[in-house]
C-alpha positions in Angstrom: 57.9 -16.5 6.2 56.0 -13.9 4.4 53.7 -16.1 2.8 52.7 -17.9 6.0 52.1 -14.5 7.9 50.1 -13.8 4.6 48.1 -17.4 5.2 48.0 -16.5 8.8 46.1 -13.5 8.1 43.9 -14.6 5.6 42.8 -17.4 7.7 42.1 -15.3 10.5 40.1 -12.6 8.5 38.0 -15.7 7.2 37.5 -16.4 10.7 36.3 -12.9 11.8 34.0 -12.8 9.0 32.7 -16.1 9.9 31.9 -14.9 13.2 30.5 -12.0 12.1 28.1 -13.6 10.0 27.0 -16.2 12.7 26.4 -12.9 15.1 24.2 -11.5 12.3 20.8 -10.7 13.8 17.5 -12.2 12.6 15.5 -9.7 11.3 11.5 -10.0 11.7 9.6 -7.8 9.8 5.9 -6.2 11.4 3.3 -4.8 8.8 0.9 -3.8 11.3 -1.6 -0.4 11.5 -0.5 2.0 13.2 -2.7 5.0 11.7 -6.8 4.9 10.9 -9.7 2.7 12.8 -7.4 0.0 13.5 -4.6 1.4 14.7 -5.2 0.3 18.4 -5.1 -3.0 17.6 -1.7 -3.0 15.6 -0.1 -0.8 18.7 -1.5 -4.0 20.7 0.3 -6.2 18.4 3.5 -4.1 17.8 3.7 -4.2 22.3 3.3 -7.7 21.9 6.1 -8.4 19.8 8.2 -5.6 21.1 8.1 -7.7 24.7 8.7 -11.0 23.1 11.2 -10.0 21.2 13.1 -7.6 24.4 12.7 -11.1 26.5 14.4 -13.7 23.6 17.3 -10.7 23.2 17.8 -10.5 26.5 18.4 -14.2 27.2 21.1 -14.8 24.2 18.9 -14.9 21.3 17.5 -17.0 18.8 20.6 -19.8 18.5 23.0 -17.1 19.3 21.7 -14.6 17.1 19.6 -11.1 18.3 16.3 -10.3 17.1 15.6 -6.9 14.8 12.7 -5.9 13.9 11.5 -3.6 11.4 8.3 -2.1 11.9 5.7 -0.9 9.0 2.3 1.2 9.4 0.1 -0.9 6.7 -3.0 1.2 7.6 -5.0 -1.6 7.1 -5.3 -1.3 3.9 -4.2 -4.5 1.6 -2.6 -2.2 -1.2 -0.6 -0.5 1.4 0.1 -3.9 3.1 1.8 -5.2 0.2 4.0 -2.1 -0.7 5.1 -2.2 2.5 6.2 -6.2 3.0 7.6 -6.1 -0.1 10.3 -3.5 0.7 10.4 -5.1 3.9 10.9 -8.7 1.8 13.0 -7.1 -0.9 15.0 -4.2 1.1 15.0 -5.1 4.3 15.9 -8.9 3.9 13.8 -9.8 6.6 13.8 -13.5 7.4 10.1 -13.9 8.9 6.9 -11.3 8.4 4.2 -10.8 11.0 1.5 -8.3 12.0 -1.2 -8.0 9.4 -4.4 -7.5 11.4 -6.9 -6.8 7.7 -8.1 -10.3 6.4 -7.7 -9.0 3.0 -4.3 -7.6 4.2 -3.0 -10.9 5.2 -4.3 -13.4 2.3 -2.3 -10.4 0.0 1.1 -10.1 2.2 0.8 -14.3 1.6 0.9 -14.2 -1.6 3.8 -11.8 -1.8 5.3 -14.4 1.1 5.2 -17.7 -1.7 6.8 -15.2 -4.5 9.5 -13.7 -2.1 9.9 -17.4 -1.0 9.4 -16.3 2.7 7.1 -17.2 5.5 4.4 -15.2 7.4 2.2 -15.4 10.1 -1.0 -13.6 11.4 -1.4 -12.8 15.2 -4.8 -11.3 14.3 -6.8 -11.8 10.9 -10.1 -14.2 11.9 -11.4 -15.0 8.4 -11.6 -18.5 8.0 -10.3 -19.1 4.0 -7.0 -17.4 5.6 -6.3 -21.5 6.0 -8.9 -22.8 4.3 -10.2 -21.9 0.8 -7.2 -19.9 0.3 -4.6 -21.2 2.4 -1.0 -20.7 1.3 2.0 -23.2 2.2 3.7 -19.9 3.4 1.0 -18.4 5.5 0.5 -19.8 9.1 -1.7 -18.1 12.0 -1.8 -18.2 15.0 -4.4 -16.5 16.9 -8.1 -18.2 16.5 -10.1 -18.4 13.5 -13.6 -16.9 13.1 -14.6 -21.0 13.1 -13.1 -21.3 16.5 -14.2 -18.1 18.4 -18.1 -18.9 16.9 -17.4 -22.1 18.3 -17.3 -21.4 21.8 -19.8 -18.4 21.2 -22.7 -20.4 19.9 -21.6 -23.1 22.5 -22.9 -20.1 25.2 -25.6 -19.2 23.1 -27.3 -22.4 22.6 -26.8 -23.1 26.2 -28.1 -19.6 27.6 -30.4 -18.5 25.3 -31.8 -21.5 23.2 -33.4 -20.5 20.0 -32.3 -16.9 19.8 -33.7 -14.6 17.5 -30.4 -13.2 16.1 -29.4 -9.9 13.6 -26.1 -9.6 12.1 -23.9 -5.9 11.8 -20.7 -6.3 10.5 -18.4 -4.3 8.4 -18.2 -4.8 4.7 -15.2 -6.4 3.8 -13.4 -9.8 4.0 -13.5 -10.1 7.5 -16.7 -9.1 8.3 -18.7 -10.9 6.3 -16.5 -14.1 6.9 -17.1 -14.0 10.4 -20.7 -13.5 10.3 -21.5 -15.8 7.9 -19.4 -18.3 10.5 -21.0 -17.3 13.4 -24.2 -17.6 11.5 -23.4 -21.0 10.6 -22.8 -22.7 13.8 -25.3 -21.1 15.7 -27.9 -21.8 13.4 -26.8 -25.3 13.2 -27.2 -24.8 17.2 -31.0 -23.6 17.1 -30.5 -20.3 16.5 -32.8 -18.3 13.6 -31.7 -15.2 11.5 -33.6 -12.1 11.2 -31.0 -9.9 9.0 -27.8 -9.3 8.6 -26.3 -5.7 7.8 -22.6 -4.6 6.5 -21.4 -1.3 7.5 -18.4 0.8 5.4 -15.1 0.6 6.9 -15.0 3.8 9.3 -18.6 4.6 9.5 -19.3 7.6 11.8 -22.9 7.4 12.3 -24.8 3.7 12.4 -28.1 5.2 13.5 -29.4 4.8 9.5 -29.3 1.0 10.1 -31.1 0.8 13.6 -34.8 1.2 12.1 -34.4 -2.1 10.3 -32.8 -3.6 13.5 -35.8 -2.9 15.7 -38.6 -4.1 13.2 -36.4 -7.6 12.5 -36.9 -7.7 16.6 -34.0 -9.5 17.2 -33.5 -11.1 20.8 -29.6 -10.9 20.2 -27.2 -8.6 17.8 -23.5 -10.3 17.0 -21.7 -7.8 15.1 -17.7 -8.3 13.6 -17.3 -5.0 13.9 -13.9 -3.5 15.2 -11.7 -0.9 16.8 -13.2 2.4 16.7 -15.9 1.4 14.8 -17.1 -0.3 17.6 -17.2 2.4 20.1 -19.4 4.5 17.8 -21.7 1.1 17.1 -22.0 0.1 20.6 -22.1 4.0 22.1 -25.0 5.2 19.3 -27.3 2.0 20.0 -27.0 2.5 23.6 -28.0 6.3 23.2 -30.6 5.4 21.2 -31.6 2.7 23.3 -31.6 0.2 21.0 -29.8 -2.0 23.8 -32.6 -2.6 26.1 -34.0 -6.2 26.5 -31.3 -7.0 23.4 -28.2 -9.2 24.3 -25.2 -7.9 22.3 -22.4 -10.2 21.2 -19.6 -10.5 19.0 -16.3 -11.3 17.5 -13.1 -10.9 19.8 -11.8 -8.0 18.1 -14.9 -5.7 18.6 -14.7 -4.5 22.5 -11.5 -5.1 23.1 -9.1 -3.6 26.1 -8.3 -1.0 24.0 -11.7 0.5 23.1 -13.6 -0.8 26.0 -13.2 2.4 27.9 -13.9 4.5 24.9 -17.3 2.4 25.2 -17.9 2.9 28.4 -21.5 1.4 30.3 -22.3 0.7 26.8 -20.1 -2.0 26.6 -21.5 -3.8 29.7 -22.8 -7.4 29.4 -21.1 -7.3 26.0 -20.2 -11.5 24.9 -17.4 -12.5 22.7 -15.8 -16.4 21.7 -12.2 -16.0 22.6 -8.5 -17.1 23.3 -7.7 -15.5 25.9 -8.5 -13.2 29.3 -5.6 -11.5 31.3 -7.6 -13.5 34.5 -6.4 -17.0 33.1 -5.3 -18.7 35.7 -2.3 -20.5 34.4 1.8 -19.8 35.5 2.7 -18.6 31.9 0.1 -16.3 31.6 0.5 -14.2 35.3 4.3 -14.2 34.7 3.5 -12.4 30.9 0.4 -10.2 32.5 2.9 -9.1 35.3 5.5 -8.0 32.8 3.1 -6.4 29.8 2.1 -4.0 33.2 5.8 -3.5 34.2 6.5 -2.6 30.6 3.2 -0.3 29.5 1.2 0.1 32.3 -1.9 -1.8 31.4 -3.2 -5.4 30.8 -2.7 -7.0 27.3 -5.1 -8.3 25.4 -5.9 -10.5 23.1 -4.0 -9.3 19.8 -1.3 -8.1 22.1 -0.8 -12.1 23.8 -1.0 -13.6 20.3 2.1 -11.3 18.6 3.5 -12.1 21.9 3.4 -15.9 21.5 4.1 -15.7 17.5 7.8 -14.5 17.8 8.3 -17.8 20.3 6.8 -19.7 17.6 9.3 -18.3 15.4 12.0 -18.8 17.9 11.0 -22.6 18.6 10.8 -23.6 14.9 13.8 -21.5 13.8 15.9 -23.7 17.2 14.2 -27.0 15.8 14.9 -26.5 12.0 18.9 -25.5 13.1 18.6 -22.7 10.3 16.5 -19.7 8.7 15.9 -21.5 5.4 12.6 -21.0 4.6 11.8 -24.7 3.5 13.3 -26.0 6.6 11.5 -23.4 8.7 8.3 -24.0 7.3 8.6 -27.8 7.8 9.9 -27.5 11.6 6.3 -25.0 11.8 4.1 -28.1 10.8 2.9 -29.9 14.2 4.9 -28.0 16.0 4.1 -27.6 19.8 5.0 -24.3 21.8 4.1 -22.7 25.0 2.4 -19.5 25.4 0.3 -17.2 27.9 -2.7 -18.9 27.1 -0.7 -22.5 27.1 0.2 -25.2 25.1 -0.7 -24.2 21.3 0.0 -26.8 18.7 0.1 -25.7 14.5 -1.5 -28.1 12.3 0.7 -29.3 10.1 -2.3 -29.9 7.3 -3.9 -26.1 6.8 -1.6 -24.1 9.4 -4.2 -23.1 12.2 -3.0 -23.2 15.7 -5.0 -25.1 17.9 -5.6 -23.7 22.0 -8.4 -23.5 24.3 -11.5 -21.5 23.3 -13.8 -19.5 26.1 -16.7 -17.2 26.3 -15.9 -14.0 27.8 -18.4 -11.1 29.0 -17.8 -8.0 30.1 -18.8 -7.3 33.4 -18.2 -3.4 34.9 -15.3 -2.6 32.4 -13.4 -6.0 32.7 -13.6 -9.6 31.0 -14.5 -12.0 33.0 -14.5 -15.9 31.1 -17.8 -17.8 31.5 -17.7 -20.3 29.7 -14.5 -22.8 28.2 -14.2 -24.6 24.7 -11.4 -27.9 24.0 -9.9 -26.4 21.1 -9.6 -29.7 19.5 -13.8 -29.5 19.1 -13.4 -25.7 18.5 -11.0 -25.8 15.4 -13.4 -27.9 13.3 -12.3 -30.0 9.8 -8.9 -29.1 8.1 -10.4 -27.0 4.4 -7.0 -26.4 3.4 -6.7 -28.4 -0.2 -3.5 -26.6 -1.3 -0.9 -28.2 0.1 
């Protein structure tokens, strides 16, 4: 009798530890920048994520099993980045990574990702070797490239303004210059001519030592990469110096952005970007997520904020399709994979890892984005570069 109440008991302290470990949560990990010239972006993404994340929870899950995040400030800065995934890899035992917002940050964190034999994604990061040149068989994204947003920016351009005179500004790093040299691309291929191109230090506090070569290229139109608080001083120094009169200003999606866009003020008016997304799309998914971003921070989201939203349902979808968190069979259920967001139906491409969705033009118009102008993202996303895998 003893040794079949001792059986008893072992078998039912295997099953409590069973269940335990079935209840075990899955743990996302966010390196994202919550400190320096950035940092309004990565509290964008870190909302984004936070909501997703509250939502999945609070309907039973991921296959049974909570979320739990751990959240990192990676000051957008790629050394700091890495230091920070890795404990997050190595420590934390996170399952999935997400957040970077630096170029240079993400291609880094992805190369930590294949040695730590986990996967990331980027809700954020624009440059285009991200899945092409340097594309990693760990690294997915999926917000638009720099490709895509020039896409439906140069598609406006051409059509609005044929043959602009354009100059470039962006800032001096992986990202800028990868997105200008995209944008440059297209819209010359378009009918477009160049007339300079500039790149400014991360964090510059006065641009007016650039504007005397700006106004003797005579541009007709200015795109600039530039980002965050940068931006406000970019767009609120040109204005004062009146450097915007009879010049149309455009740009990548992260420079005005919801969160800076007041900061900017009339100077931001008329401002065009290529992008994914406007709170004003009118689709089901997207007023039901604009209607609870309010109800949980009191303002529209924007772009960065909808894309971290979407990623952790991308995570959910192919974690629920794979039937496990193994990273190979993760990674596999991510190829082609099709999943619904605020800004629709976004399919991954199995061959280089870049979502595809609809591209727009967007302007500001009195403070607000208003889209003018719509993309197919299956003509926006362009050739598959990706050689790696």
């Amino acid at each position: 009798m003893k040794s079949l109440f001792r059986i008893a008991c072992l078998v039912a302290a295997a099953g409590a530890t069973s269940g335990v470990q079935a209840a075990d949560p899955i743990r996302i990990g966010v390196v994202t920048p919550l400190s320096g010239t950035y940092a309004p972006i990565g509290e964008q993404v870190k909302r984004g994520i936070e909501l997703a994340a509250k939502e999945i929870n609070d309907a039973g899950g991921i296959a049974g099993r909570k979320i739990e995040l751990s959240i990192e400030d990676e000051e957008a800065n790629p050394a700091v980045a890495t230091q920070k995934a890795e404990k997050l890899f190595q420590v934390g035992k996170v399952d999935f990574l997400t957040g970077t917002v630096n170029s240079g940050s993400t291609l880094a964190v992805g190369q930590l990702a294949e040695r730590n034999d986990r996967l990331i994604a980027t809700t954020v990061s624009f440059s285009d070797v991200i899945t092409g040149e340097k594309c990693s068989p760990n690294v997915f994204r999926v917000n638009a490239s720099a490709g895509m947003q020039s896409a439906a920016l140069a598609e406006w351009l051409a059509r609005e303004k044929p043959k602009a005179r354009v100059f470039y500004l962006g800032p001096d790093y992986e990202m800028g210059r990868s997105t200008v040299a995209a944008f440059r691309s297209v819209a010359e291929q378009k009918g477009a001519s160049s007339t300079g191109e500039l790149f400014a230090p991360l964090g510059s506090k006065d641009y007016s030592p650039f504007f005397g070569q700006i106004r003797s290229a005579r541009p007709t139109v200015l795109y600039t990469s530039v980002a965050g608080n940068d931006t406000v001083r970019l767009l609120t120094q040109m204005n004062d110096y009146g450097l915007t009169n009879n010049l149309s200003i455009i740009g990548a999606a992260g420079a005005v952005t919801s969160q800076n866009i007041g900061a900017i003020g009339k100077a931001a008016n008329g401002f065009i970007t290529g992008a994914a997304y406007s709170p004003d799309l009118d689709l089901p998914q997207n007023r039901k997520f604009v209607t609870a971003f309010r109800a949980a921070f009191k303002d529209a989201p924007d772009l960065y904020a909808t894309d971290s939203y979407g990623v952790v349902y991308f995570y959910k979808a192919a974690v629920e399709k794979a039937g496990s968190t193994d990273t190979a069979k993760v990674r596999a259920a991510m190829r082609g994979l099709e999943w619904d967001t605020p800004q629709g139906l976004k399919h991954m491409r199995a061959g280089d890892h870049q979502a595809i969705q609809d591209m727009y033009a967007v302007q500001v118009v009195d403070g607000k984005f208003r889209i003018i102008a719509k993309i197919d993202g299956k003509v926006a996303v362009g050739p598959d570069n990706c050689s790696r895998f």
